[in-house]
Structure formats: C-alpha cells, structure tokens
C-alpha positions, 0 to 999 in steps of 0.5 A: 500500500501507499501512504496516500491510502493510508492517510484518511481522506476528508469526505468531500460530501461532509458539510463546511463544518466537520464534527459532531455538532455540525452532524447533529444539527444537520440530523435535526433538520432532516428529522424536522423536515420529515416530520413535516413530511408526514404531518402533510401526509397524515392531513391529506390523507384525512380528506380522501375518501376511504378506498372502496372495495372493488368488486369484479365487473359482472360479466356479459351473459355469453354470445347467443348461437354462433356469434363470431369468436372476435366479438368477446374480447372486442367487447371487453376492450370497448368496455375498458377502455371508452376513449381509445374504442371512441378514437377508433370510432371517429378514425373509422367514419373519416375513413369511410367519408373519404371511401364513399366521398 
C-alpha cells in the first residue's frame, strides 16, 4: 500500500463544518423536515375518501348461437377502455367519408 491510502481522506460530501455538532444539527433538520413530511401526509390523507372495495365487473351473459369468436374480447376492450374504442370510432367514419366521398 501507499501512504496516500493510508492517510484518511476528508469526505468531500461532509458539510463546511466537520464534527459532531455540525452532524447533529444537520440530523435535526432532516428529522424536522420529515416530520413535516408526514404531518402533510397524515392531513391529506384525512380528506380522501376511504378506498372502496372493488368488486369484479359482472360479466356479459355469453354470445347467443354462433356469434363470431372476435366479438368477446372486442367487447371487453370497448368496455375498458371508452376513449381509445371512441378514437377508433371517429378514425373509422373519416375513413369511410373519404371511401364513399
């Protein structure tokens, strides 16, 4: 080993003023600031409303006689996602106004 490594380095990270003082005082700010962190959540918290339980969506009753296979997931996909079914809605009729213009 050299003797740059075995003489102890000063933290380049440490505050300006080194010891336990400066260390102390700087814990009790992060411990203040984090008690003031969670004084804002516990108050926000107070204003949601409780979580609701969420109950599986009941199920559509089944294609009745020979129905094409592509209409069930296209039935579960317009009924979760309405904006993206309502986009493609509109960017089907452009198409077809300009094919039969």
């Amino acid at each position: 080993m050299s003797d740059n490594e075995l003489i102890p380095q000063p933290d380049p990270v440490a505050p300006a003023l080194s010891g336990p003082a400066a260390e102390t005082s700087r814990l009790d700010r992060i411990e203040a600031r984090l008690a003031a962190l969670e004084d804002r959540l516990a108050g926000g918290g107070a204003a949601l409303p409780p979580p609701r339980d969420t109950d599986p969506a009941p199920t559509a009753p089944p294609l009745p006689g020979n129905g094409p296979a592509f209409l069930g997931p296209l039935n579960d996909f317009v009924r979760n996602n309405p904006v993206l079914t309502l986009i493609g809605v509109i960017i089907v009729l452009v198409v077809l106004s300009h094919l039969f213009d």
